[in-house]
N, C-alpha and C positions, 0 to 999 in steps of 0.2 A: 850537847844539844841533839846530836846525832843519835845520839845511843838512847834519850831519853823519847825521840820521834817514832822509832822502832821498838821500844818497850809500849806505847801508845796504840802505835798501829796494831801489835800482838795483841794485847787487851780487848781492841774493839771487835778483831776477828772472833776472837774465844768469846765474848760476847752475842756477837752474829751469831757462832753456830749452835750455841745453847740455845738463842732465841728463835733459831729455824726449829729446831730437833721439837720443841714445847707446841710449835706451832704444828707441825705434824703429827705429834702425836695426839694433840686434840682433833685433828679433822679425821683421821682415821677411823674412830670411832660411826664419825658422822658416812662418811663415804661408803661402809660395810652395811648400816643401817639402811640407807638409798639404793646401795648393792642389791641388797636380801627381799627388802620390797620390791624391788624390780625384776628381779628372777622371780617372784613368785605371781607377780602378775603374770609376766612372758610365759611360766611353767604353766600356767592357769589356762591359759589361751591356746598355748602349742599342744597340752593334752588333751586340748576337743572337752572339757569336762563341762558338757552342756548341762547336764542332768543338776548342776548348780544353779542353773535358771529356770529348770522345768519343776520346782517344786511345786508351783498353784495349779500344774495343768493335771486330768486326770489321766489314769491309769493308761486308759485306754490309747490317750495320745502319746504318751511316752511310748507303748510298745511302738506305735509307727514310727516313731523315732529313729528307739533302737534300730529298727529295720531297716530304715534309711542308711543309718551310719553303716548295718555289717552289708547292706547292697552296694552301699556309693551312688544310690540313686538319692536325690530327694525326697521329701514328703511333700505332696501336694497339699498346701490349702487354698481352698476356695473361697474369695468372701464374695457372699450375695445377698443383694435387696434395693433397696427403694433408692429415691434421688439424694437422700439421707446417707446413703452407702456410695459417695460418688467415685468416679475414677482419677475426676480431679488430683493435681497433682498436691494443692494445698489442703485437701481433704483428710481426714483420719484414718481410709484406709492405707492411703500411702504413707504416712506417717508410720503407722505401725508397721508396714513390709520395712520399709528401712530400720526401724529398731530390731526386728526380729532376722534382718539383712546381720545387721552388727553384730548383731547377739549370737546368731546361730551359724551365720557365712551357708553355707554351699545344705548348709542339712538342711533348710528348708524353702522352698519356691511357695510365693505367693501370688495371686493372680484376682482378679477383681468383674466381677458382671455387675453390672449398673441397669436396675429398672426404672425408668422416671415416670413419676406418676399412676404406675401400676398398683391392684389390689390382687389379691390371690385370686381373686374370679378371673381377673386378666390374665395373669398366669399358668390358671390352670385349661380356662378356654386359647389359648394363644399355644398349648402347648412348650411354656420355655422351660417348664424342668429339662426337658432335652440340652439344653446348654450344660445344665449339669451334668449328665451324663455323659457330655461331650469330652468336657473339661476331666475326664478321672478323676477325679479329687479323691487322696486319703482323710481329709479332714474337711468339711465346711461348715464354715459361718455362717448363719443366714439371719437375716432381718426381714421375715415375713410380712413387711407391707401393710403393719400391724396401725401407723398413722393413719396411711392412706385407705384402711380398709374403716375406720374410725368413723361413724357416721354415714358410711356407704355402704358397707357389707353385712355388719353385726359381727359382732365376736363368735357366736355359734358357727357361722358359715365361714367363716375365719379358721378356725380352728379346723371345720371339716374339709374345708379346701386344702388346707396344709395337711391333713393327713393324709390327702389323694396323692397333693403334691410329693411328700417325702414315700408312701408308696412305688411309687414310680421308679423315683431315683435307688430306694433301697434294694427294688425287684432289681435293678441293674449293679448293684454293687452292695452286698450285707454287708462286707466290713466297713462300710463306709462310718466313720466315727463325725456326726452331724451335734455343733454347738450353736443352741437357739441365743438371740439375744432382740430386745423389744426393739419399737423404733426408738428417738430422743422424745425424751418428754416436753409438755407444752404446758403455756401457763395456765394456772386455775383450772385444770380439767375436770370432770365430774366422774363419767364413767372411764373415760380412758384409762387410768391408771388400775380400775381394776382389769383391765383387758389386758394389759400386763402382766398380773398377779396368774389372773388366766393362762395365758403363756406359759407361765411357769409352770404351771399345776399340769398346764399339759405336756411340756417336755419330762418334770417328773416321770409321769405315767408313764410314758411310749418309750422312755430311756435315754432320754436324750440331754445331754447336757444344759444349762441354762446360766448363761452371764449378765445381771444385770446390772448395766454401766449407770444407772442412774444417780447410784449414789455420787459416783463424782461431779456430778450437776449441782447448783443452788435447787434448793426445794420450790417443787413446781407450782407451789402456791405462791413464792414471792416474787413479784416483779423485775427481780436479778438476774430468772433467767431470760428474761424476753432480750435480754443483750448477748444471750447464746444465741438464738434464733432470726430466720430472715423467711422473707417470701410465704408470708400466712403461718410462720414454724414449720413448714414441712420442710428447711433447711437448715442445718447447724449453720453459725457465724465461725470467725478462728476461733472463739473462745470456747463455743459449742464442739468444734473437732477435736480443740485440746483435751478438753473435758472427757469426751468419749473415747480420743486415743489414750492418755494417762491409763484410765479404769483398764482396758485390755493388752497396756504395755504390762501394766503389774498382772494382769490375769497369765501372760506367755510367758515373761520374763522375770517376774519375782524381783522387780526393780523399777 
């Protein structure tokens, strides 16, 4: 009985350890493959290889970049404009500084000027380009006030205010690398949306970059987006910041 207890017990050990060894060698596989993916995110991240996110940005921004990274200084970007551009923290612009936080770490500092209510005429009589030249900025954003100028100003004098405007600031800094983008669209509008188009045609001209976040909104004919908008439309809702951060997280970050 004794000798047959011991022949037993052998069996189930030689058993055991063929069934540990099987079981091992199948996670192996699995645990190298989690290995190799994770070293190559950490590799991704520890060599700084930003220039995988700056694909959609242009040229021009990436050289401040680079400069940034062989300085150790940051790149300044600036974003400015209307009550639409707030400082708030549940606003788009913050949103976007912390993805481009994530995305980029220490390469780039972003910092935010809020106008409420203002059109370019207030701007330019108020003299606040000067904030911008205050601020350095290698990069700015700006949202020229293009709502609020909407039935008060005209888009001619819109345009020609802002050419005073960005005069100003360029006489204080040429390399300044300056990305227009409109305000949020509103519903059913008539001329606005060509005052937009406008925009464009004048950042074309003068050189200037030009983002239009519109398309990630519902189209401004359909009643969909009045649930982006508050307070007359001159303010995004959450779903209106989402909308507008989305479009210029993929415009920095290519994600």
């Amino acid at each position: 009985m004794k000798v047959f207890v011991n022949i037993f017990a052998a069996v189930v050990l030689i058993v055991t350890i063929v069934a540990g060894k099987m079981y091992w060698d199948h996670q192996k596989p699995a645990e190298a493959s989690s290995t190799s993916t994770s070293s190559k995110s950490v590799s991704k991240e520890s060599n700084g290889n930003w220039e995988d996110y700056a694909e959609n940005l242009p040229k021009s921004v990436k050289e401040k970049m680079k400069s940034a990274e062989a300085s150790g200084k940051p790149m300044k970007l600036l974003i400015v404009g209307s009550q639409a551009t707030s400082t708030d923290s549940k606003a788009w612009p913050e949103t976007l500084k912390e993805t481009l936080n994530h995305t980029y770490g220490s390469l780039i500092e972003t910092s935010v000027l809020e106008y409420k209510g203002e059109t370019t005429l207030d701007f330019v009589r108020n003299q606040d380009y000067k904030d911008i030249i205050k601020e350095k900025p290698d990069v700015l954003l700006f949202e020229p006030f293009l709502l609020n100028d909407n039935g008060v100003v005209g888009i001619t004098n819109t345009l020609d205010n802002l050419s005073v405007i960005m005069s100003h600031i360029t006489e204080a800094d040429k390399d300044l690398v300056t990305i227009l983008q409109p305000s949020q669209p509103i519903y059913n509008a008539s001329n606005y949306p060509k005052e937009a188009e406008a925009l464009g045609e004048f950042a074309k001209n003068n050189g200037y970059e030009y983002v239009n976040h519109w398309s990630a909104w519902p189209d401004y004919k359909s009643e969909k987006i009045l649930d982006y908008l508050v307070e007359k439309q001159r303010v995004p809702t959450a779903k209106g910041n989402k909308a507008w951060a989305s479009y210029l997280e993929e415009y920095f970050t290519a994600s």
